[in-house]
C-alpha positions as a Markdown table, in Angstrom:
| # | Residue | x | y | z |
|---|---|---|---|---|
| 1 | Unk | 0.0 | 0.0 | 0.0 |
| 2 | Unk | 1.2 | 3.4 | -0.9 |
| 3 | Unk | 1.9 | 6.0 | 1.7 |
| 4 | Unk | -0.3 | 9.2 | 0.9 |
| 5 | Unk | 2.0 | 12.2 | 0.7 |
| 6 | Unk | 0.8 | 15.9 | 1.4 |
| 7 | Unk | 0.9 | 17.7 | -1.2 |
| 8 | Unk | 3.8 | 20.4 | -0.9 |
| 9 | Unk | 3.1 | 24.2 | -2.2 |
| 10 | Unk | 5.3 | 24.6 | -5.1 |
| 11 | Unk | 4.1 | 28.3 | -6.0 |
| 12 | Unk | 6.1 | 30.9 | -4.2 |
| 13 | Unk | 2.4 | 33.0 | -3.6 |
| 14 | Unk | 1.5 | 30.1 | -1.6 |
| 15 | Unk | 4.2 | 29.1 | 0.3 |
| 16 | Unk | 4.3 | 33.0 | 1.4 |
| 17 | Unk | 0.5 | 32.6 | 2.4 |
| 18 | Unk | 1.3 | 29.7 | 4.2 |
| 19 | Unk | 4.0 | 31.3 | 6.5 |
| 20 | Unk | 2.1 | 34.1 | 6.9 |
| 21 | Unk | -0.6 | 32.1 | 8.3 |
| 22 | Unk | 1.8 | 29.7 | 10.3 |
| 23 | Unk | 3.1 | 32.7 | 12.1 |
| 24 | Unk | -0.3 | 33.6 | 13.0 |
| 25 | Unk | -1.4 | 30.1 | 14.4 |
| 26 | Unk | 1.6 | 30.4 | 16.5 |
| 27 | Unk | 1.5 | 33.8 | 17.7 |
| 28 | Unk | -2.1 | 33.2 | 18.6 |
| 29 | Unk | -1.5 | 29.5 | 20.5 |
| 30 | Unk | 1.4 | 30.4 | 21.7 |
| 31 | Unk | 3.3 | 27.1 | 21.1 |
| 32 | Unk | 3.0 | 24.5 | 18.3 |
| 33 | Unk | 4.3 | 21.3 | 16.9 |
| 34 | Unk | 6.2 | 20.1 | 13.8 |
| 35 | Unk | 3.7 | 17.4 | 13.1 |
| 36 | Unk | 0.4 | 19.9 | 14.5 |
| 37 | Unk | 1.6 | 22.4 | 11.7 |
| 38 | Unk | 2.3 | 19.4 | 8.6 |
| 39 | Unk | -1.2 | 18.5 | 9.6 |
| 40 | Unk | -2.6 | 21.4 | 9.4 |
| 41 | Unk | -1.4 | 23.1 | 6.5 |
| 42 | Unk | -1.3 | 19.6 | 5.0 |
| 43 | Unk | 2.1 | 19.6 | 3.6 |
| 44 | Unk | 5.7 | 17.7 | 4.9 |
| 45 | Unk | 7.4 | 17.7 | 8.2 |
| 46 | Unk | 10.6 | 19.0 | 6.3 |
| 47 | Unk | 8.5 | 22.2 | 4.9 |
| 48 | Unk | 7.3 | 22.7 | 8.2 |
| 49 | Unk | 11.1 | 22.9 | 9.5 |
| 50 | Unk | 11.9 | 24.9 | 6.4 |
| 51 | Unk | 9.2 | 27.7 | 7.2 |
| 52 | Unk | 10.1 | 27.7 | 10.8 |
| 53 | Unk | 13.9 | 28.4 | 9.8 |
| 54 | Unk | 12.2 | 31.3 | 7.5 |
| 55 | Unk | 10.0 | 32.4 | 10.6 |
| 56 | Unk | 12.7 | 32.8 | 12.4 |
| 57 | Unk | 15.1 | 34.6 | 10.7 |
| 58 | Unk | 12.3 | 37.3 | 10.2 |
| 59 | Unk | 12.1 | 37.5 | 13.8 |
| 60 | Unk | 8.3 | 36.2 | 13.6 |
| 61 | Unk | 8.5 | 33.2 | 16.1 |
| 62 | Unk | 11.2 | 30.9 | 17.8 |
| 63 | Unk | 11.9 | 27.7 | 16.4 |
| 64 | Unk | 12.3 | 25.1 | 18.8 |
| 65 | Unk | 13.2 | 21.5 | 18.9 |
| 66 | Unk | 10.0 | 19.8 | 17.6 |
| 67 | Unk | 8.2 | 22.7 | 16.6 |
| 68 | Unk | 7.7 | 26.8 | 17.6 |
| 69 | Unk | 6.8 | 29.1 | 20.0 |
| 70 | Unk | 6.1 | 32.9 | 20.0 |
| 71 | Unk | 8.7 | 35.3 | 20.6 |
| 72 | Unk | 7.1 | 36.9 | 24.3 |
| 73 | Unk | 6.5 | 32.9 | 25.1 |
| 74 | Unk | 8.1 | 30.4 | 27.5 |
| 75 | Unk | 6.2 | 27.4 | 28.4 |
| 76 | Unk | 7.2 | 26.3 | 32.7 |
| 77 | Unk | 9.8 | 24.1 | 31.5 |
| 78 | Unk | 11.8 | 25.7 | 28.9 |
| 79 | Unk | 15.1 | 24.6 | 28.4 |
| 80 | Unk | 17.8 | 27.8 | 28.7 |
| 81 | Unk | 18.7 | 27.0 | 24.6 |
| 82 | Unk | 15.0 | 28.5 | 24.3 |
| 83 | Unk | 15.3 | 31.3 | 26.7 |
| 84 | Unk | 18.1 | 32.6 | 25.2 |
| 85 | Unk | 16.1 | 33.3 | 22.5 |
| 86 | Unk | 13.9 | 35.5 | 24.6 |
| 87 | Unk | 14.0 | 39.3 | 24.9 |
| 88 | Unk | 18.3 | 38.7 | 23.8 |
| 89 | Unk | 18.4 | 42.4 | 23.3 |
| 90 | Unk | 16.5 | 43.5 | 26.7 |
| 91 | Unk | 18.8 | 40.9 | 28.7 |
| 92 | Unk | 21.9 | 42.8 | 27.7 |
| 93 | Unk | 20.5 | 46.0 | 28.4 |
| 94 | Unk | 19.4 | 45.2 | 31.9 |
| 95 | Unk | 22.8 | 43.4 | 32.2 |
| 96 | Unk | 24.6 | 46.6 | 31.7 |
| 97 | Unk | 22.6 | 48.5 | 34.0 |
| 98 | Unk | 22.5 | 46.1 | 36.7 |
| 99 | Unk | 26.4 | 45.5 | 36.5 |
| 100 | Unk | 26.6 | 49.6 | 36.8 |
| 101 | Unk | 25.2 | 49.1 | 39.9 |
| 102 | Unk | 28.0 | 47.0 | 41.5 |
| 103 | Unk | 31.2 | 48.7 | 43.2 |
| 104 | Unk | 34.4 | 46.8 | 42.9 |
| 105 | Unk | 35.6 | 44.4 | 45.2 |
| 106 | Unk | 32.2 | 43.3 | 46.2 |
| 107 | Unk | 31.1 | 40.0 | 47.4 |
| 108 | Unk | 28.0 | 38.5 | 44.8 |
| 109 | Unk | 25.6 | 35.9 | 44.3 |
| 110 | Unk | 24.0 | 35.2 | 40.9 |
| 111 | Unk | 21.4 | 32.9 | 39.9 |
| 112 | Unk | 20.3 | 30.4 | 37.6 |
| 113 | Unk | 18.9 | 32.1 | 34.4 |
| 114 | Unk | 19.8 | 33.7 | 31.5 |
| 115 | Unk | 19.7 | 37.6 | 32.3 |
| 116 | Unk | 21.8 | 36.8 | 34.8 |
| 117 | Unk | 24.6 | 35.8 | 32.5 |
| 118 | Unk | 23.9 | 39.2 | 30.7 |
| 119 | Unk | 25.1 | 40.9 | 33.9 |
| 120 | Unk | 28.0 | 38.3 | 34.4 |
| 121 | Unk | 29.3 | 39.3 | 30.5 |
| 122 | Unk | 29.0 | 42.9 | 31.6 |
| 123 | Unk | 31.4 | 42.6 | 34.6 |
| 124 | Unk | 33.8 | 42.6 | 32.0 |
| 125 | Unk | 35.5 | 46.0 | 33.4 |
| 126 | Unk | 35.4 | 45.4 | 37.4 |
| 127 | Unk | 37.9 | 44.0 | 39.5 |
| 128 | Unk | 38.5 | 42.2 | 42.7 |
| 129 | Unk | 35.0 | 40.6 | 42.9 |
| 130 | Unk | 33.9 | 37.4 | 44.6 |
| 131 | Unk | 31.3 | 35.5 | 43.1 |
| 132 | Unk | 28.9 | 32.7 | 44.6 |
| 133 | Unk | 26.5 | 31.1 | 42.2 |
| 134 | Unk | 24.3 | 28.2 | 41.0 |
| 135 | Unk | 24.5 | 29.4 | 37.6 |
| 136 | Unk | 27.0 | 26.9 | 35.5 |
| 137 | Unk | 27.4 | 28.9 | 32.7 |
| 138 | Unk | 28.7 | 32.0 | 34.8 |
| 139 | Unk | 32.0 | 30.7 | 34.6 |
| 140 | Unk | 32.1 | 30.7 | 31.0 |
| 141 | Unk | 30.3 | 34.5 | 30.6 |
| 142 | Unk | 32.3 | 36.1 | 33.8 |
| 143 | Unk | 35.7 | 37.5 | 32.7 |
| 144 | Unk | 38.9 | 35.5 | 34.9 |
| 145 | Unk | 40.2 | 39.3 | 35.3 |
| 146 | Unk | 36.9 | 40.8 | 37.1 |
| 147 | Unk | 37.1 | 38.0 | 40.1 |
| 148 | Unk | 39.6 | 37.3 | 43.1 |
| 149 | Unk | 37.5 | 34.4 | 43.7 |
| 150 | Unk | 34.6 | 32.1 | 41.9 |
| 151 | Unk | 32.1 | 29.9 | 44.0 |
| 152 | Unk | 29.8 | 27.0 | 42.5 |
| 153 | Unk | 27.2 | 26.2 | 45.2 |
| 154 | Unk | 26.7 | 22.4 | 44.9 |
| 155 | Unk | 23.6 | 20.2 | 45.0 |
| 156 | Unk | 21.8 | 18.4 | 42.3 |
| 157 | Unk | 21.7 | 19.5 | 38.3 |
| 158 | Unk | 18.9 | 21.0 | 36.9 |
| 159 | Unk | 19.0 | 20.3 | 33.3 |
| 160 | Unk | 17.1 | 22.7 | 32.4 |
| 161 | Unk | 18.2 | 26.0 | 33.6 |
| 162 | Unk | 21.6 | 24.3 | 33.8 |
| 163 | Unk | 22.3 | 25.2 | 37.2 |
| 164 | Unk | 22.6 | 23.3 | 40.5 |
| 165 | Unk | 19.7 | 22.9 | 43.4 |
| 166 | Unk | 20.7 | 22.5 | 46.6 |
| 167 | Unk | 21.6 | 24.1 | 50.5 |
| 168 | Unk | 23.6 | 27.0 | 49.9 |
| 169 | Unk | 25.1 | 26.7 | 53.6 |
| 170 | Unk | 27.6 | 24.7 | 55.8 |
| 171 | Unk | 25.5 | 22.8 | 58.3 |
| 172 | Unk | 27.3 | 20.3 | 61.1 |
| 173 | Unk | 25.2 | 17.0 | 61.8 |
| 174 | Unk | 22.3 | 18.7 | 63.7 |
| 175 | Unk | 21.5 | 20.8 | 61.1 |
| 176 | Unk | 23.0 | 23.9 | 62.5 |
| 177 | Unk | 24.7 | 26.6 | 60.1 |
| 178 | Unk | 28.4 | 26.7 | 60.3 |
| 179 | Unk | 29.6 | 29.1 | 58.4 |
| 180 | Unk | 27.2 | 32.1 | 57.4 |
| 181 | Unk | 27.4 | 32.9 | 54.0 |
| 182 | Unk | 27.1 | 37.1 | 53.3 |
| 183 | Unk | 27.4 | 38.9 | 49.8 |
| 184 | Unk | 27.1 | 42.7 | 49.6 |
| 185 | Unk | 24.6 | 42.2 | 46.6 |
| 186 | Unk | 22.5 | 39.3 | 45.0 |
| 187 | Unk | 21.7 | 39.7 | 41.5 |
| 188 | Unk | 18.8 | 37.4 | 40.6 |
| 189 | Unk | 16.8 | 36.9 | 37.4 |
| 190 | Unk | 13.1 | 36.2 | 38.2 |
| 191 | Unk | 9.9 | 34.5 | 36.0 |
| 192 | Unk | 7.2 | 37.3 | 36.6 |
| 193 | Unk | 6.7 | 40.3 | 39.1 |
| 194 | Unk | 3.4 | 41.7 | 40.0 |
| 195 | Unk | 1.5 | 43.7 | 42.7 |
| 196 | Unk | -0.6 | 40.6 | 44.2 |
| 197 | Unk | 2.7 | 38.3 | 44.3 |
| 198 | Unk | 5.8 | 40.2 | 44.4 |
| 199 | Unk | 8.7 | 38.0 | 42.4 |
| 200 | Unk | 7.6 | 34.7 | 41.5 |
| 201 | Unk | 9.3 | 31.6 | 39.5 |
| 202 | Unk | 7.9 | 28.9 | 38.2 |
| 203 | Unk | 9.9 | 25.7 | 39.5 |
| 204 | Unk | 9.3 | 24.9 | 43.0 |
| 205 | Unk | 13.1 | 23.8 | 43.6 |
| 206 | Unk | 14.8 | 26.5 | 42.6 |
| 207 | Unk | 12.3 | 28.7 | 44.3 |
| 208 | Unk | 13.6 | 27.0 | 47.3 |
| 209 | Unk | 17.1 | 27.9 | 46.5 |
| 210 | Unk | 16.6 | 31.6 | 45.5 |
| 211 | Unk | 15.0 | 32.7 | 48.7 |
| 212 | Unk | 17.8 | 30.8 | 50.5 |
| 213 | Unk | 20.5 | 33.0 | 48.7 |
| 214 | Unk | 18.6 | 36.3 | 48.9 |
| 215 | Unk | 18.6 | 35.4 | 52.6 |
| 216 | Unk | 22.0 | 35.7 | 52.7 |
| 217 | Unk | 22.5 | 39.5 | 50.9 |
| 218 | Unk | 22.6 | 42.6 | 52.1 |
| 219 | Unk | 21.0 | 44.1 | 48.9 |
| 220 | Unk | 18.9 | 42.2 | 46.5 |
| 221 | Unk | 18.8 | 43.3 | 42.7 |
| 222 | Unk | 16.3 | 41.7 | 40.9 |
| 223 | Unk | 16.6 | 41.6 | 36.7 |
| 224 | Unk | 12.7 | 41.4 | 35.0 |
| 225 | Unk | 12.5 | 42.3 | 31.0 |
| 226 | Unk | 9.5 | 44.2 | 30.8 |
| 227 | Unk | 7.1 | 41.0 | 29.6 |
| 228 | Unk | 7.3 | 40.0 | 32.6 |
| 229 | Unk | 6.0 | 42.2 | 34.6 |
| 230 | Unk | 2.0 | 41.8 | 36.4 |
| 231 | Unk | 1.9 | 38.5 | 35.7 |
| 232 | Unk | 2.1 | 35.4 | 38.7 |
| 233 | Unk | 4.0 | 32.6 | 38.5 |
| 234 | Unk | 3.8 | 29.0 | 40.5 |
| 235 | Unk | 6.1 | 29.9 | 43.3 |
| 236 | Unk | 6.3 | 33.2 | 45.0 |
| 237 | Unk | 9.8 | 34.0 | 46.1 |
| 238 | Unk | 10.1 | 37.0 | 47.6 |
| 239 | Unk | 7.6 | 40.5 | 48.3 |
| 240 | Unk | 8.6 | 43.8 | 46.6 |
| 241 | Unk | 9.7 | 45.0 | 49.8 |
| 242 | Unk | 12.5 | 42.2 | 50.1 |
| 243 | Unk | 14.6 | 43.9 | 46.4 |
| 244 | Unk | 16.6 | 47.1 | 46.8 |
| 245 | Unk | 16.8 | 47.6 | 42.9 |
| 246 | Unk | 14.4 | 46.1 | 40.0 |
| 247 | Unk | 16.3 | 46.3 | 36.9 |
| 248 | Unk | 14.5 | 46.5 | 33.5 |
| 249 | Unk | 14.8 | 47.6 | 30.1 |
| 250 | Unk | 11.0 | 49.6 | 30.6 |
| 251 | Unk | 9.4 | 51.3 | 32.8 |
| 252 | Unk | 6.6 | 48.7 | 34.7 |
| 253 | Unk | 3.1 | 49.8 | 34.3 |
| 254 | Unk | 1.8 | 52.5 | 36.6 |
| 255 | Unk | 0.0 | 50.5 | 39.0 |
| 256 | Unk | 2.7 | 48.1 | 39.7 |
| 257 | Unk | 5.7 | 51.2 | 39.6 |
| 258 | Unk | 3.3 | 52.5 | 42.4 |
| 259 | Unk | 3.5 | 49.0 | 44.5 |
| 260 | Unk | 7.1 | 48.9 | 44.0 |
| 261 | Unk | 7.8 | 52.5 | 44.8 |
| 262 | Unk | 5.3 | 52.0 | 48.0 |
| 263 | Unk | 8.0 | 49.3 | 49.0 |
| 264 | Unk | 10.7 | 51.1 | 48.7 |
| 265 | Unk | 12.3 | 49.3 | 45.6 |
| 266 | Unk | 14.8 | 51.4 | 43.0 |
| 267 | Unk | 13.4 | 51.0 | 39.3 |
| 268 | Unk | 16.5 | 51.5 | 36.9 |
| 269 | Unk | 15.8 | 51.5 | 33.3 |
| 270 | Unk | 17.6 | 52.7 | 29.7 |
């Protein structure tokens, strides 16, 4: 028995019709599938991948492995290849601006997350730092020249974030902190901040793990892009009133810049 093969759009007009209207399927799901769009628009599984590519490079959607998602869209467990892809350009920014913020010879703690290696990359200039983080790639992004000394807090991988979950203390036998762990400033990429929740992240782990580390800092600077701001995620991890500085690359939206100024949090943006 022959296979049935989908008929593929060999005229140009309709193979541009056909994007167009694959970029607004996904735009307007927010995610889709290889094998959801071949269906759909009844042709192959390699014209699919073909249009993607094409979508992509036009800055129309993010191709992912397997299928697409919309630029402002990362489902709850995202892999960092795909959150790279997200708001690159505001990352940097708020990387810059964050990194303005430190003094050198400062003691620091970074988490998992990609905006956070945006402010690592932009350390690039400082000197005498010491670093603690659960963020593995730091140690590729953070210059050798900007550090005295570089931490990894241990624990178990997340493969996701690519970063490690675990205590960030020394405890004895009865569960009793050693050593206390301070840092001048902890710079900490968050999922969503709104009025009702304060900062909130979507994985219940590293939740865990990020209030434990802003526990230990004398000033907390969180770094939001601006599509992330009045929206809730899974896990709250801290109130407004717990950050010194939000960092962004726009102003929030009035009612939320009134929450944060109410709380005494410093908004720095472009």
């Amino acid at each position: 028995m022959t296979a049935k093969v989908k008929p593929e759009a060999g005229n140009p007009r309709l193979a541009v019709t056909r994007k167009i209207q694959i970029g607004l399927f996904v735009n307007s799901a927010g995610e889709a599938t290889v094998a959801e769009l071949a269906n759909k628009f009844e042709v192959s599984l390699d014209t699919i991948r073909r249009d993607l590519t094409d979508l992509e490079s036009e800055k129309v959607l993010l191709k992912t492995h397997g299928g697409a998602v919309r630029n402002n869209f990362i489902p709850a467990d995202s892999n960092i290849d795909l959150r790279f892809k997200i708001q690159a350009a505001a990352k940097e920014k708020i990387g810059a601006l964050a990194a303005s913020l430190i003094p050198n010879d400062s003691v620091i703690m970074i988490n998992a997350g990609t905006t956070t290696l945006g402010f690592a990359r932009n350390l690039k200039n400082h000197q005498g730092l010491t670093v603690a983080t659960n963020n593995l790639l730091v140690p590729r992004d953070l210059s050798p020249k900007s550090y005295r000394a570089l931490h990894i807090f241990g624990g178990t991988l997340s493969y996701n974030s690519n970063a490690t979950i675990g205590s960030i203390g020394f405890y004895n036998t009865q569960d009793a902190e050693v050593f206390d762990i301070r840092a001048d400033w902890g710079v900490f990429s968050v999922g969503a901040v709104s009025t009702e929740k304060g900062f909130s992240i979507s994985n219940l782990q590293e939740a865990t793990m990020l209030r434990d580390m802003m526990r230990h800092c004398s000033r907390v600077i969180v770094l939001a892009d601006s599509s992330k701001f009045q929206r809730d995620l899974f896990v709250q991890v801290a109130e407004l009133r717990e950050a010194t500085y939000l960092v962004s690359d726009a102003p929030p939206p009035n009612t939320l810049l009134s929450a944060l100024k109410k709380a005494s949090v410093r908004v720095i943006t472009p």
